[in-house]
Steps between C-alpha positions, in 0.01 A plus 500: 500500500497564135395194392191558794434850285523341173234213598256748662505696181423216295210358689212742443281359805789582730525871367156508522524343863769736617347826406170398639637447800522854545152530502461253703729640747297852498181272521611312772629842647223693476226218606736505800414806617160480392445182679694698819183825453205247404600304829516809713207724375258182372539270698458134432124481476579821301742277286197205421248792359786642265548157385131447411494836300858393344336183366175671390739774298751220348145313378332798364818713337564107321156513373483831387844442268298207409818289644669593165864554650589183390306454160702868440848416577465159326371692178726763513793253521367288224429790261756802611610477137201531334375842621154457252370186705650599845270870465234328418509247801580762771166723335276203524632438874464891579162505398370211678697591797369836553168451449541221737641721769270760462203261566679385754534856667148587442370149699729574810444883479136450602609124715701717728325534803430073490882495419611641791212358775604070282901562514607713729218540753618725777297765663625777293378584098754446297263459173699776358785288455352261267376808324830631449592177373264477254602881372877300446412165291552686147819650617629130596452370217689750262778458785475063398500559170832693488672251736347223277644604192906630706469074599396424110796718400746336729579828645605419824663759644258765393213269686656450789602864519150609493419295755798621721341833479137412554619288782649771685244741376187253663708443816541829564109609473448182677681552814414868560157449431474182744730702740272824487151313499555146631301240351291763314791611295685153465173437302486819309807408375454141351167700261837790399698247335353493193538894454844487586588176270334680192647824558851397499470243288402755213740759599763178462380402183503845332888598679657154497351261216509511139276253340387367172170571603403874676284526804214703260538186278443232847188693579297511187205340560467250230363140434595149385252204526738211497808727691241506743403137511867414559537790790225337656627158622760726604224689711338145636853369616578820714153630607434115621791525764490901579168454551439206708826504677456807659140401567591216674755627700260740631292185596761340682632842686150570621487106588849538734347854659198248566656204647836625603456913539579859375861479568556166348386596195742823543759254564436280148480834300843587630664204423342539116656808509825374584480223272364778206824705509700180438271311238489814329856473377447118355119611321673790319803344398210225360347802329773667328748163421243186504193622313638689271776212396220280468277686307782587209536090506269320613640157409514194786905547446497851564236465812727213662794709458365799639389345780781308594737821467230684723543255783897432453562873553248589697382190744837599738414825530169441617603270749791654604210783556275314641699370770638785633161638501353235738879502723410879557089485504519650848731812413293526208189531711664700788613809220236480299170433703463536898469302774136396414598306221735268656202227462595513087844348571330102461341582223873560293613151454168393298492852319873461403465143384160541285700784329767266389298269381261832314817593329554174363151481394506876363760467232341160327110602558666775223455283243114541506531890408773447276299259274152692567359162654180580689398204604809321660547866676117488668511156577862565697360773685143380564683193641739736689255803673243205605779324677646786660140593614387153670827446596473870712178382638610132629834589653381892641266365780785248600844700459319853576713766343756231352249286317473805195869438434488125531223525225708718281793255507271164447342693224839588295587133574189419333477737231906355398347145427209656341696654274778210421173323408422764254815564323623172581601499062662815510736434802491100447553420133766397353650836325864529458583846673827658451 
């Protein structure tokens, strides 16, 4: 048992690991019982409109950070001992992003009522939603810029912290607004959540963190030519996917409620959710142990050995996961959804599957943002979202509800190859790693 202790101590991913699990745990807890109220009081129809709005929101807040979050904790990792270049990086992204987001606010402000009728189009107005959202872009992107530079610093405990707290914080305006009000409120609450992330986040900052750099310091609105040029193919890499991704999900939801129905596009968005709470704990550990590693070395050494030490201590734990996931898919459904989603339980073998393969793909597509390189990252994910697209469209009017999840697995198969084409020297060449 000691020797167990002594080894978890040493290896930072596993510390990281373990006490992310906790959040994990409260996610999965909490999207439990908010699966359990959206089920009951939305319905599954209910279930395919939040999912159109949750991809519009996940598109737009991206774009109105200007998909920084990743530029940010790269820089901040690279530079947290230089205090001089790091201010001067995070004012240049500040003042891009919020004029950005404010832009951004203004156009769906006054796009609200064409909003509403083009993604969620049910009898009722809910134009006041996207207003509302619009009101909270600035706020999300102070709230990114915070957790950008806690992932920078390594500070993993504070980060996941805050986001124990906003977690429970969200759920709980979440389920007593979609209890109260139904569908109404369970959309009300997706436009609160960037209010509630900025809030705490500041009141965390200013009662838990001491930094090299004050908040008063992060928002100065000041400008560097070339810091921005550099922030930018940050921008292109992240606005590319957040963008079109959510874009083209939308497509292929409304193309399942077309072909297929209502309910089976309820029944896809709740096996996304599912498979959300679970892929959230490997994309954050990638976050706050892969980027950052590779950004403080950036060497071919460095990026075979993080990799390989990712997917030795990790790979069993995702399957070991995964597994018992599919072995219980219909307990899963029965506590957390009613009996009107029974029809989802096919879809969890090609769901589970494509997310092995995504978290394979996830930790070596890294390398792009690690290295800044634009063009490799575009042509992976132009390859990837037009696959995943026609792929949707072929297999949808033949499998029905099934085909969107056979699509998602062909298309991580695909994207793999594409990208052991594309970094076939980094992971092929012959470097001596230790």
């Amino acid at each position: 048992m000691r020797r167990l202790l002594d080894k978890l101590n040493k290896n930072l991913l596993l510390k990281v690991a373990g006490f992310n699990s906790i959040y994990i745990l409260i996610k999965i807890g909490t999207g439990t019982v908010m699966s359990w109220v959206l089920a009951n009081y939305v319905g599954a129809a209910g279930m395919g409109v939040l999912g159109n709005l949750r991809n519009f929101t996940q598109g737009i807040w991206s774009f109105a950070s200007l998909g920084l979050e990743n530029g940010l904790v790269k820089n901040t990792a690279e530079h947290k001992e230089n205090p001089v270049v790091l201010k001067k990086v995070i004012n240049t992204g500040w003042t891009m992003s919020i004029v950005t987001s404010m832009v951004a606010a203004i156009v769906i402000f006054f796009s609200a009522r064409w909003l509403d009728q083009e993604l969620i189009a049910v009898d009722a107005d809910f134009s006041l939603v996207f207003k509302l959202f619009a009101i909270g872009l600035p706020f999300y992107v102070l709230f990114i810029f915070i957790t950008s530079l806690m992932q920078g610093y390594e500070w993993y405990k504070k980060f996941i912290t805050l986001n124990i707290i906003i977690s429970l914080i969200v759920f709980l305006i979440s389920a007593y607004l979609s209890f109260e009000h139904n569908l109404t409120g369970a959309l009300y609450a997706i436009a609160l959540v960037p209010f509630t992330q900025c809030l705490v986040g500041v009141l965390f900052w200013f009662t838990r963190v001491k930094a090299q750099i004050a908040l008063k310091e992060l928002l100065a609105l000041n400008f560097d030519k070339r810091t921005s040029g550099q922030l930018l193919k940050y921008s292109a890499m992240a606005l590319f996917s957040t963008l079109l991704i959510p874009f083209v999900n939308i497509l292929v939801r409304n193309t399942v409620r077309v072909e297929v129905s209502d309910v089976a596009a309820g029944w896809w968005e709740a096996v996304v959710r599912i498979s959300g709470y679970y892929m959230l704990f490997v994309t954050s550990l990638v976050s706050l142990y892969v980027l950052p590693n590779l950004s403080k070395d950036s060497s071919l050494k460095n990026y075979r050995i993080t990799i390989v030490h990712f997917y030795k201590t990790m790979l069993p734990i995702v399957i070991a996961g995964l597994v018992t996931i599919y072995l219980s898919r219909n307990l899963i459904l029965s506590i957390l959804f009613t009996e009107e989603f029974n029809g989802a339980q096919p879809l969890f073998k090609w769901q589970l599957l494509g997310d092995f393969i995504r978290v394979i793909t996830t930790v070596i597509a890294f390398r792009f943002v690690a290295i800044n390189d634009l063009w490799r990252y575009l042509t992976a994910e132009v390859l990837s979202i037009l696959s995943f697209y026609l792929l949707s469209i072929y297999f949808i009017p033949i499998y029905q509800e099934e085909g969107v999840v056979i699509a998602y697995l062909g298309n991580y198969l695909f994207y793999l190859v594409v990208l052991l084409v594309l970094l076939r020297k980094e992971l092929f060449s012959k470097i001596k790693v230790v």
